[in-house]
C-alpha positions, 0 to 999 in steps of 0.5 A, spaced: 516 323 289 509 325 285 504 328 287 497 330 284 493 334 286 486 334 282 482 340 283 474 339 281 470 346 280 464 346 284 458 343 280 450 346 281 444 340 281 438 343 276 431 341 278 426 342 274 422 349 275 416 348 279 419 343 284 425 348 285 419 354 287 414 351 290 421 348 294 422 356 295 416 358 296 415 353 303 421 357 305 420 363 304 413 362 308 417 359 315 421 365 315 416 370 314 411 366 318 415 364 324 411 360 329 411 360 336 414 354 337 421 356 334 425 359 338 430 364 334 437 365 338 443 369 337 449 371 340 449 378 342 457 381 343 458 387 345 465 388 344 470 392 347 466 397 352 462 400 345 455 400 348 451 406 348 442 406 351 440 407 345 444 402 341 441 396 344 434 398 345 434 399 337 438 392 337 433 389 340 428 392 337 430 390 330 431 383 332 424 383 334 422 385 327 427 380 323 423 375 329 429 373 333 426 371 341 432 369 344 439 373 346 445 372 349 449 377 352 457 376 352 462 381 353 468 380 348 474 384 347 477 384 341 485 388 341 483 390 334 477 394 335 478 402 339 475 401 345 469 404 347 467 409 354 462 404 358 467 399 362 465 393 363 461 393 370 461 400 371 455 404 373 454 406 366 455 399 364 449 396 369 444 403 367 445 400 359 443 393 362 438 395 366 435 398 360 437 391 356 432 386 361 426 392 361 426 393 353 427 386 352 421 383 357 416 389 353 418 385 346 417 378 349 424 377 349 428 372 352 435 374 355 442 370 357 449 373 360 455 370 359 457 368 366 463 372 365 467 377 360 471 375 355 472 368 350 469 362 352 466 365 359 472 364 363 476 371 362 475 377 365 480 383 368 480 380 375 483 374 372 491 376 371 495 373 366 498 368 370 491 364 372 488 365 364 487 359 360 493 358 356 496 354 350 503 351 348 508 356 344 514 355 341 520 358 338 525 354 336 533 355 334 538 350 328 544 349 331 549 344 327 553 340 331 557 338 335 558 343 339 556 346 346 551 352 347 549 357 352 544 361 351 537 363 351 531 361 347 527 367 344 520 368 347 514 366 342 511 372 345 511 377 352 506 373 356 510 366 355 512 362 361 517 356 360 515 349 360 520 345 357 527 346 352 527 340 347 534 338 343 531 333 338 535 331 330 533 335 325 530 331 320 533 330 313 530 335 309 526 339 314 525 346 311 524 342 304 518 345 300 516 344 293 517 349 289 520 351 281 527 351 284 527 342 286 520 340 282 517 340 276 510 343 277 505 342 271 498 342 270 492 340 266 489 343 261 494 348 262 493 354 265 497 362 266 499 363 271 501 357 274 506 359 279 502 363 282 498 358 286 505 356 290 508 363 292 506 363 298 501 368 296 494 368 298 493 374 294 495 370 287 492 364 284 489 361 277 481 362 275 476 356 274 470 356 270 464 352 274 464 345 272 472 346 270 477 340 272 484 341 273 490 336 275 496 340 278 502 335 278 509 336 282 514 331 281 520 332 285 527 332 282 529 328 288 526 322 293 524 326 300 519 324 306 514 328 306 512 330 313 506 334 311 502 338 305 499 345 307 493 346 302 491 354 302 486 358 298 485 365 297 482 370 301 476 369 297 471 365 298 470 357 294 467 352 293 471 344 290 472 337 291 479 335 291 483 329 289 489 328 293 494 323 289 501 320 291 505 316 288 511 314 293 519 312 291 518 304 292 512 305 286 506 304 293 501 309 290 495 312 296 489 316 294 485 321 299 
């Protein structure tokens, strides 16, 4: 199986001079000069219990000065973040809203609050484990056969409800993935390096020039199915078209 991989560096469209500032300035003026009839929304998360008085009133005076007239308040907790001293529907919690909804009338801004804590408006500490939202989980174990087995599958996580056990044939080449040791992995124009955009490391890769094309070609040593391809970049922000390229093992030919 051949795969080709065509990577096109992102491309920048030149306008003449004068259209691109007049283009400019007419932007400039809307953001400087909003008019009443735009209404400027944002969400406003406070996130894991850090709220004081005094933040939110200098929040929501800076959005009236960046022009922003509408907000809605959701109460998020992020694992990640320390949590803060004013819980949630406490009396301290209730005070700094107050302060919110009379600072925000003064500054003719309008106020929304999430109908509950927590993602998507449906969490909450009332709301225990066992009657939250939920998504499928799995973990899976490779056995070779035959043989009978007798055992406990281990959990993908502490909060896991089981659903269902599922014995299916593993398909040929199931954990097969390109690489140096089953491919020939070339590219055009050579680059340094090239190793680097298949170790698994999102930390690692090549460098492009704006405007630079590059074909990435795998040919496999031997003919497999292929169930899926994972394309990953960087930890770094970027911009490009691709060209996906396959030609399969009876010669078909398929362009994404």
């Amino acid at each position: 199986m051949k795969i080709l991989l065509l990577l096109l560096g992102h491309t920048t469209t030149f306008v003449r001079a004068e259209s691109k500032q007049k283009t400019f300035a007419q932007i400039e003026s809307g953001f400087n000069n909003i008019p009443d009839s735009i209404q400027t929304s944002i969400y406003w998360y406070w996130i894991s219990n850090n709220i004081s008085e005094e933040g939110v009133i200098k929040d929501l005076n800076a959005m009236k000065k960046a022009g922003i007239n509408r907000a809605f308040i959701g109460n998020i907790g992020l694992n990640e973040v320390p949590y803060g001293k004013v819980e949630m529907m406490s009396e301290e919690w209730w005070k700094i809203l107050h302060s919110t909804l009379k600072t925000a009338t003064k500054l003719n801004i309008e106020i929304g609050i999430f109908n509950s804590p927590g993602w998507s408006q449906s969490g909450g500490p009332w709301v225990k484990a066992e009657k939250a939202m939920r998504y499928l989980a799995s973990s899976e174990l490779m056995v070779k056969g035959p043989l009978k087995l007798s055992r406990k599958l281990e959990k993908p996580n502490e909060l896991f409800q089981d659903v269902k056990v599922i014995a299916y044939p593993a398909p040929k080449n199931n954990i097969l993935i390109l690489n140096e040791n089953n491919a020939t992995i070339s590219s055009s124009p050579k680059v340094e390096g090239l190793s680097n955009l298949f170790d698994g490391n999102k930390f690692t890769g090549v460098t492009m020039a704006e405007g630079d094309v590059m074909t990435i070609d795998f040919q496999a040593k031997e003919s497999f199915t292929a169930r899926s391809i994972d394309i990953q970049t960087l930890e770094v922000p970027i911009v490009a078209n691709a060209t996906l390229q396959v030609k399969k093992a009876n010669g078909e030919s398929r362009i994404n």
